[in-house]
DRENSE-613435 format. One record per residue: residue in one letter; x, y, z of N, C-alpha, C, O in turn. Coordinates in pm, whole numbers, padded with zeros to 5 digits, always signed. Each point is the difference from the previous one (the first is absolute). Layout:
BEGIN
aXYZXYZXYZXYZ...
***
This chain:
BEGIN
x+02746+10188+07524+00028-00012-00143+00079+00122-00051+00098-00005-00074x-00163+00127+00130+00095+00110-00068+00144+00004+00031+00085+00032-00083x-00051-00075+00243+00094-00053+00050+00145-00070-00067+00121+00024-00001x-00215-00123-00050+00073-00066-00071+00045+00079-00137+00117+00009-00038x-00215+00038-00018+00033+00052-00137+00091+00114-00006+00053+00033-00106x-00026+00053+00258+00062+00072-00032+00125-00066+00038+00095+00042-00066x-00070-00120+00140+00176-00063+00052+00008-00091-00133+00108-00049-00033x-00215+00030-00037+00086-00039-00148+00044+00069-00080+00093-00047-00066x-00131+00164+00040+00044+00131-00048+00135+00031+00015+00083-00001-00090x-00060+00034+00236+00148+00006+00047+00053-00072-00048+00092+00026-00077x-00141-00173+00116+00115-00125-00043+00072+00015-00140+00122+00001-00014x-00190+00008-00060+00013+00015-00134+00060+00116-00067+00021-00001-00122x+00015+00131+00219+00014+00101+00013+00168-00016+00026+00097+00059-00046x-00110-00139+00115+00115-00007+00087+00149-00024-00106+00104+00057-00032x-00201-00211+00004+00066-00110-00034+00034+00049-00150+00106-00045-00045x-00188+00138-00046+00003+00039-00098+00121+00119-00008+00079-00001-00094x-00071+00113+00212+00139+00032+00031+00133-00023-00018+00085+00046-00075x-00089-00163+00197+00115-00097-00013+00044-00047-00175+00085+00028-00085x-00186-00103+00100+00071-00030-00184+00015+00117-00128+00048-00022-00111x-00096+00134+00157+00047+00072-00048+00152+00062-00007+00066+00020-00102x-00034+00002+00221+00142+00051+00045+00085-00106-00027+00082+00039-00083x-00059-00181+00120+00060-00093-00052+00002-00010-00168+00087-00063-00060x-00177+00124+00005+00038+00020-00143+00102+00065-00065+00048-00030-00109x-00010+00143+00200+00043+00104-00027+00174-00008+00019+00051+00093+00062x+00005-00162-00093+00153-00072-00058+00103+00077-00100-00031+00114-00033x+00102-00147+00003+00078+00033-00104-00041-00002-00135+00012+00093-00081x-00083-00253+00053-00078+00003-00108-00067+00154-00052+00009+00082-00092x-00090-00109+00237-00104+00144-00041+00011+00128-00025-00079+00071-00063x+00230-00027+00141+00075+00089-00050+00018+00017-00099-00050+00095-00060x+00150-00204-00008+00055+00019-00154-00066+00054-00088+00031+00091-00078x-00190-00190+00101-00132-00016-00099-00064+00168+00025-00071+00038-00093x+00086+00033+00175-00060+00118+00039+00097+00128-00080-00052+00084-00074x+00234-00088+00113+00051+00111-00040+00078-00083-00171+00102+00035-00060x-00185-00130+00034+00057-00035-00140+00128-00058-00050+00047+00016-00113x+00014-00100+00231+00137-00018-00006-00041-00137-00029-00104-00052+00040x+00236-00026-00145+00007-00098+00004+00120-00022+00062+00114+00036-00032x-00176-00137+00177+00082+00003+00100+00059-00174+00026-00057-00091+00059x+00184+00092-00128+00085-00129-00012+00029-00011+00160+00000+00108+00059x+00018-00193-00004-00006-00040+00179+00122-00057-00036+00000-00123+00007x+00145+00196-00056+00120-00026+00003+00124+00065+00038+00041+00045-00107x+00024-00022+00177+00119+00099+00023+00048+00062-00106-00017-00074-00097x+00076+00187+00063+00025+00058-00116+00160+00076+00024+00042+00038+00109x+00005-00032-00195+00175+00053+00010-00017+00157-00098-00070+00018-00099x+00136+00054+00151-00034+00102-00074+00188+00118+00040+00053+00001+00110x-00020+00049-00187+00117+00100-00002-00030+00112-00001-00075+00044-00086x+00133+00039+00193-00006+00159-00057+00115+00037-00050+00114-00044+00014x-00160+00137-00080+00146+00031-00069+00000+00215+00040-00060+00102-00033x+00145-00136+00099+00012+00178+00051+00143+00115-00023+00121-00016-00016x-00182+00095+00023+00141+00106-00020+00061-00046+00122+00050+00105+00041x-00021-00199+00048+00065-00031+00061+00094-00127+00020+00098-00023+00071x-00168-00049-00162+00015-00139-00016-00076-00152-00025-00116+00036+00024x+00110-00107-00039-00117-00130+00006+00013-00041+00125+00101-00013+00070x-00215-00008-00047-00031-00083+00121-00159-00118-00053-00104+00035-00057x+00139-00153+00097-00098-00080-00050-00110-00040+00183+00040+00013+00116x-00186-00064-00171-00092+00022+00048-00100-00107+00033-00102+00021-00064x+00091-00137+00147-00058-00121+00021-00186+00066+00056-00039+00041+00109x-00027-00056-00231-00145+00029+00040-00061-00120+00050+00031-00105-00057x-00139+00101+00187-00074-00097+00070-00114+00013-00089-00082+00084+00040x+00056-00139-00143-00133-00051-00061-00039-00128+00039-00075-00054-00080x+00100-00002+00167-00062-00158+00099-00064+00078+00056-00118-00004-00034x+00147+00098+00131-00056+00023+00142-00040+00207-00022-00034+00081+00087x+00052-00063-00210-00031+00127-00033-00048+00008-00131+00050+00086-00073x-00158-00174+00019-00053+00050-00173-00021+00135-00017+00064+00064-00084x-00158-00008+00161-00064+00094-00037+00075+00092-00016-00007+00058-00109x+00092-00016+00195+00073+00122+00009+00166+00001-00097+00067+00098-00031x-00039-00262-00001+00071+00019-00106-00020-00011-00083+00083+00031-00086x-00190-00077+00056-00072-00006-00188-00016+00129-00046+00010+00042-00115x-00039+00026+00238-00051+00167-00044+00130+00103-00002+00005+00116-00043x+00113-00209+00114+00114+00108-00079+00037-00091-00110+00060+00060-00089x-00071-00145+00074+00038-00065-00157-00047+00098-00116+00058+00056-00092x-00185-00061+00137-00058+00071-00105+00061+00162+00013+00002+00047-00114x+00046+00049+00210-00003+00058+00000+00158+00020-00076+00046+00111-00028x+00011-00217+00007+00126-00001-00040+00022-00001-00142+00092+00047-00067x-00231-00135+00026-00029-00042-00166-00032+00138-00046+00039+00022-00114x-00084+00051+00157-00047+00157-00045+00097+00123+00038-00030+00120+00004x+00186-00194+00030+00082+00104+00042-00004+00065+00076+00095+00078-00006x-00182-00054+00119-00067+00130+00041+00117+00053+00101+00010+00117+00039x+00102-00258+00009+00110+00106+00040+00127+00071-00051+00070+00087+00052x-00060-00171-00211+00116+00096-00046-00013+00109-00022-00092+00070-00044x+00238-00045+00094+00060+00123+00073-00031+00097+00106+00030+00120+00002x-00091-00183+00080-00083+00006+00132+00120+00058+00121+00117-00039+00003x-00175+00135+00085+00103+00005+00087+00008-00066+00173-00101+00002+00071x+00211-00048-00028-00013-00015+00114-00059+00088+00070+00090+00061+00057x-00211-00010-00023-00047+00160+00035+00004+00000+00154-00056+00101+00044x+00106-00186+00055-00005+00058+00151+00088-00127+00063-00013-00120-00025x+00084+00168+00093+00079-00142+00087-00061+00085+00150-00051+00110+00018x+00075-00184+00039-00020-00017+00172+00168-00035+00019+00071-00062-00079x-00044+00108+00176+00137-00019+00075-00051-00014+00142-00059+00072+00080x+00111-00210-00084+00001-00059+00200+00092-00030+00010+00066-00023-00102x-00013+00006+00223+00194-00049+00080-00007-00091-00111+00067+00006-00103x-00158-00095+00136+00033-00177-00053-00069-00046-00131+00016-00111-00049x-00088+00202+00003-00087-00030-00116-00021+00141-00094+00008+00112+00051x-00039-00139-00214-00063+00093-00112-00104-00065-00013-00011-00119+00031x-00070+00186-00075-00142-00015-00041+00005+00090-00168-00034+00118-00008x+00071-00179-00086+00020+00097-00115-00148-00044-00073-00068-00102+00007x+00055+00220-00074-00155-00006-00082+00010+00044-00152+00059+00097-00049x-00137-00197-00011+00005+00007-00125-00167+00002-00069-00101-00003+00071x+00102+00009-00226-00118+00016-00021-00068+00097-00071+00061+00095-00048x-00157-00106+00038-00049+00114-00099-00100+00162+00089-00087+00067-00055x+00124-00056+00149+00009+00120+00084+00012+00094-00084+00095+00025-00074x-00236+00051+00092-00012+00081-00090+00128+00161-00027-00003+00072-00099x+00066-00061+00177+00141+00030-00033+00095+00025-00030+00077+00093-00022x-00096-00261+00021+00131-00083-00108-00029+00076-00113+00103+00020-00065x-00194+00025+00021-00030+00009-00130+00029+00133-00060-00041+00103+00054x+00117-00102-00172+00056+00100-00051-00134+00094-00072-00003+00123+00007x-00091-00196-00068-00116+00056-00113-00129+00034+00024-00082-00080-00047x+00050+00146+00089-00204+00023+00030-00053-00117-00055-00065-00080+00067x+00105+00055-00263-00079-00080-00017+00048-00143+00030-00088-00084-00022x+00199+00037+00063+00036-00068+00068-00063-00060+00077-00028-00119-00007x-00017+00233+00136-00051-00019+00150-00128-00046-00067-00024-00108+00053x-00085+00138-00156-00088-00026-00005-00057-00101-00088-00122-00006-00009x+00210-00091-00071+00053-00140-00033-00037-00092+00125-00073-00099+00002x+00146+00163+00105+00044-00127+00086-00107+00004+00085-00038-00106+00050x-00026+00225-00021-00116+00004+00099-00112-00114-00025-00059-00076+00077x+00052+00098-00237-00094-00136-00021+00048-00130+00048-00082-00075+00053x+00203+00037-00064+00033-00108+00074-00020-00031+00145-00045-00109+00036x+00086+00228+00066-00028-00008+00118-00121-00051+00070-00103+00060-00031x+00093-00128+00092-00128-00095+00057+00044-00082+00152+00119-00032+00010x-00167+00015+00049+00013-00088+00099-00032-00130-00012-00095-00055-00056x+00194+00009+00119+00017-00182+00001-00024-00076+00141+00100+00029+00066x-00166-00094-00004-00010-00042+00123+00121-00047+00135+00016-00121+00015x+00027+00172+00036+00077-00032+00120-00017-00148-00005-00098-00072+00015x+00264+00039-00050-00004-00189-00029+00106-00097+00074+00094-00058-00054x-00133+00053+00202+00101-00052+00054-00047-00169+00081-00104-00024+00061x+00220-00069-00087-00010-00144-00031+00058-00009+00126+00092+00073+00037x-00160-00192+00054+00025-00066+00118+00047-00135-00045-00021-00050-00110x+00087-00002+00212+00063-00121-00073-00066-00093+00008+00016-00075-00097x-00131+00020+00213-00081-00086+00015-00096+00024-00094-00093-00080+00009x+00083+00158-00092-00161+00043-00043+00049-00006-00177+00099+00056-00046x-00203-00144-00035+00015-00023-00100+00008+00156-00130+00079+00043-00084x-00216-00004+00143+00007+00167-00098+00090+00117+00100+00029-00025+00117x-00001+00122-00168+00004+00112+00054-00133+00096+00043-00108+00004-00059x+00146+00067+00173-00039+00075+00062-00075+00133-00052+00024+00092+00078x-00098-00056-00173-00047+00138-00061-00085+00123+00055-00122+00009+00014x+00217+00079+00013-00028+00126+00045-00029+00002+00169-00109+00026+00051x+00234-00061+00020-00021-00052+00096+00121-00024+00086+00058-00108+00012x-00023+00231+00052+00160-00016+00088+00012-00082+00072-00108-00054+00025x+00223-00002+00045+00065-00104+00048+00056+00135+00134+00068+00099-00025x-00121-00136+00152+00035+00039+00132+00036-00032+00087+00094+00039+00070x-00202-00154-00056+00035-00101+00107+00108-00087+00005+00029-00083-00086x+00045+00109+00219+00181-00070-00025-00025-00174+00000+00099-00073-00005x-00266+00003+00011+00042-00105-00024-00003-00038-00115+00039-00108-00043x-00101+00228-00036-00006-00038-00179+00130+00039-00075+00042-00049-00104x+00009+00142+00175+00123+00083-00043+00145-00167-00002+00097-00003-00075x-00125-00083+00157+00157-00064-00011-00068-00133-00128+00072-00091-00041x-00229+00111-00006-00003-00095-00092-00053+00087-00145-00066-00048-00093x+00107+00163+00104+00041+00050-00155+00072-00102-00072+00057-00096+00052x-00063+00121-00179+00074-00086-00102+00102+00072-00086+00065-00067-00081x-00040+00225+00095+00088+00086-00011-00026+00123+00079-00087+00087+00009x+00225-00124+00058+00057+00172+00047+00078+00032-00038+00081-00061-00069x-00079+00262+00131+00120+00065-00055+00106-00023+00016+00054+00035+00105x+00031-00116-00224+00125+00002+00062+00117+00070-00132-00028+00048-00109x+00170-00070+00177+00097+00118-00154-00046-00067-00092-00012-00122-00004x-00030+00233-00108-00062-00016-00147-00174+00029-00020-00055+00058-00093x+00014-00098+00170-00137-00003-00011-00073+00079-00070+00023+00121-00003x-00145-00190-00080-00040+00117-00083-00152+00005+00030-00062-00104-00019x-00007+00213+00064-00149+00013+00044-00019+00102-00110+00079+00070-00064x-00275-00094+00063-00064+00132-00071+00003+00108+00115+00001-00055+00111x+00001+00171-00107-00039+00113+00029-00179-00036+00054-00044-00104-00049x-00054+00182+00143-00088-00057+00051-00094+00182-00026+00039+00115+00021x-00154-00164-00067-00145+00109+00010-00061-00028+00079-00082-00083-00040x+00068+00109+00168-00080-00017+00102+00059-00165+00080+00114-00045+00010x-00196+00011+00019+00041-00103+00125-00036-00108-00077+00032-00114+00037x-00099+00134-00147-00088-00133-00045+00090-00067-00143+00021-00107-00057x+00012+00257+00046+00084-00020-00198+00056+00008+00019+00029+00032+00115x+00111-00065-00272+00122+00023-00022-00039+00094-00084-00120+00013-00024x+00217+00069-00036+00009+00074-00155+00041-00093-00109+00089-00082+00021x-00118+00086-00077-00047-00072-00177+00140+00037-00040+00062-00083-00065x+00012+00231+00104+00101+00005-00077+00181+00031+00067+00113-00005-00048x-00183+00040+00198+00127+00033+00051+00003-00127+00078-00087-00081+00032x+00286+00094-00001+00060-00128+00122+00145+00063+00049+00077+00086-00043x-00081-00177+00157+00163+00036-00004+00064-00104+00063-00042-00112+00028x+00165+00173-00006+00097-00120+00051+00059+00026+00141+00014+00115+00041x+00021-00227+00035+00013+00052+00150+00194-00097-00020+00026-00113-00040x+00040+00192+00075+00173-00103+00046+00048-00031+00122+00119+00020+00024x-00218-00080+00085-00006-00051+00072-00094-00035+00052-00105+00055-00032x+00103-00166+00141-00138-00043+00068-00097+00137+00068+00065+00075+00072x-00173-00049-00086-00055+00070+00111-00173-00038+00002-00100+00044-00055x+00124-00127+00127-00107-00047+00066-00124+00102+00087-00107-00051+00032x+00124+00129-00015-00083+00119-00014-00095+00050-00130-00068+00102-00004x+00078-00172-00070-00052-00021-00134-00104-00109-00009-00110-00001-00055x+00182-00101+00132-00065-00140-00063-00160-00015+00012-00055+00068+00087x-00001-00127-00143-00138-00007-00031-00081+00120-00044-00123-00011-00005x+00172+00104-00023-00066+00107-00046-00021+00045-00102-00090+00076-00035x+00212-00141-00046+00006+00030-00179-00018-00156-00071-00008-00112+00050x+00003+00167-00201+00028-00124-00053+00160-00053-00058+00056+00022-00108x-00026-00075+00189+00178-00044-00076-00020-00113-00055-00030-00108+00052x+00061+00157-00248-00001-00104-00073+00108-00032-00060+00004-00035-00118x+00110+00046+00208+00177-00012-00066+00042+00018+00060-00025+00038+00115x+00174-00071-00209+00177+00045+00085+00049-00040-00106-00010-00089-00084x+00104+00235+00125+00167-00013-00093+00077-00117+00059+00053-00020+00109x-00069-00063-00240+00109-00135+00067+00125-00011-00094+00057-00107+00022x+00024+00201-00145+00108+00122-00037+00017+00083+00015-00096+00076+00017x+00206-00033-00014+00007+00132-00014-00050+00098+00128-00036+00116-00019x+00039-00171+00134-00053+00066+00149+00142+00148-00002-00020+00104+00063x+00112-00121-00121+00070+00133+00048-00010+00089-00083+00067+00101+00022x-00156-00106-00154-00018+00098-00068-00145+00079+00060-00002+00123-00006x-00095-00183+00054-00116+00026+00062+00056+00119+00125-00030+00119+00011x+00125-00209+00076+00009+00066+00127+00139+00144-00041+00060+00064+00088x-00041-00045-00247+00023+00139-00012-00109+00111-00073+00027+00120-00005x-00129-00165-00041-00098+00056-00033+00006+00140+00089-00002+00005+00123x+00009+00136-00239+00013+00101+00072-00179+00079-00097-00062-00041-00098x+00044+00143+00179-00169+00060-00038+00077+00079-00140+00087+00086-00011x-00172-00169-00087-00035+00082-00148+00084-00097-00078+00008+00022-00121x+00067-00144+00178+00056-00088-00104-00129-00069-00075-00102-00019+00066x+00109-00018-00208-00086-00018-00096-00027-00169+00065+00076-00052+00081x-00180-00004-00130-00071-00127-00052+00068+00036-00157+00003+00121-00023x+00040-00190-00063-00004-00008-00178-00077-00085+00010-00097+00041-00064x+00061-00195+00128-00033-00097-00059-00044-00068+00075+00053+00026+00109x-00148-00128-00096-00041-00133+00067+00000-00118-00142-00046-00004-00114x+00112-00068+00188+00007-00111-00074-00091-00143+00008+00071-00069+00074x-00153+00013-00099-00029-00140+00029+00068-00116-00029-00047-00046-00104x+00130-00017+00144+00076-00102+00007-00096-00134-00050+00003-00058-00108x-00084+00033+00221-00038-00099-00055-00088-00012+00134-00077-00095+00015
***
């Protein structure tokens, strides 16, 4: 009898687990960091001391992580923001943007935005699989060829806190494929205008503006 009572314990243990973690979705995200998270692609413009370049956001297959720059866009938090670090490879930039503490011209500035800063869950979408993936890299090369975005010219990822998060406020942009990347960040875009104003992006050209299109 005790036998039994304790492998029901487990069972229930178990099984109570499971449906726990299967809870734990996009929905639950949104509902957790407060986003109202529209499950729609979003168009958005930058407008830079360098030029416009326009911006195709994955809100199908990326809510979380673009609702939370939506919002981060509705509150300005990058005008006049600087490109603050490029990477130079033969075949690829890796330019970075964002609110890097830095960028920032003002003490009280830096300490505005700190309240904003927070972590957002590592959000990457398989193509067979209805939700995305949360807080949770992509390694294995048989999961790697059924991503539902990789890096390719334009791409726009968050910046990553540990292995598990993105940053709430930084991202950047990669101008070419590098798959050495893939599954590790969250890429919730691409420049689909304006790709030759991006790929002159030099360190300390301004953000003025993000635009929402629609």
């Amino acid at each position: 009898m005790l036998k039994l009572l304790l492998f029901l314990k487990i069972f229930l243990f178990l099984t109570t687990s499971c449906s726990y973690n299967s809870a734990i979705d996009s929905n639950y995200y949104c509902e957790k960091l407060e986003l109202n998270c529209l499950k729609k692609n979003r168009r958005v413009s930058f407008k830079t001391s360098k030029g416009d370049f326009d911006v195709k956001l994955y809100g199908e297959t990326n809510p979380v992580t673009v609702n939370n720059f939506i919002e981060n866009i509705k509150k300005n938090i990058y005008k006049n923001k600087r490109f603050y670090k490029i990477i130079n490879f033969p075949q690829v930039q890796i330019i970075y943007s964002g609110t890097y503490s830095e960028t920032n011209y003002y003490e009280k500035e830096n300490q505005n935005l700190n309240k904003l800063r927070r972590n957002i869950p590592l959000e990457i979408k398989l193509k067979k699989e209805i939700e995305p993936k949360y807080r949770y890299q992509i390694v294995d090369p048989s999961q790697i060829v059924e991503l539902t975005n990789l890096f390719e010219k334009g791409s726009l990822a968050m910046v990553k806190n540990g292995k598990r998060n993105s940053s709430s406020t930084e991202f950047f942009f990669v101008t070419n494929k590098i798959p050495e990347l893939d599954g590790r960040y969250a890429i919730f875009g691409k420049v689909i205008k304006g790709i030759e104003v991006l790929e002159k992006i030099d360190k300390e050209n301004l953000i003025y503006q993000i635009i929402i299109s629609h």
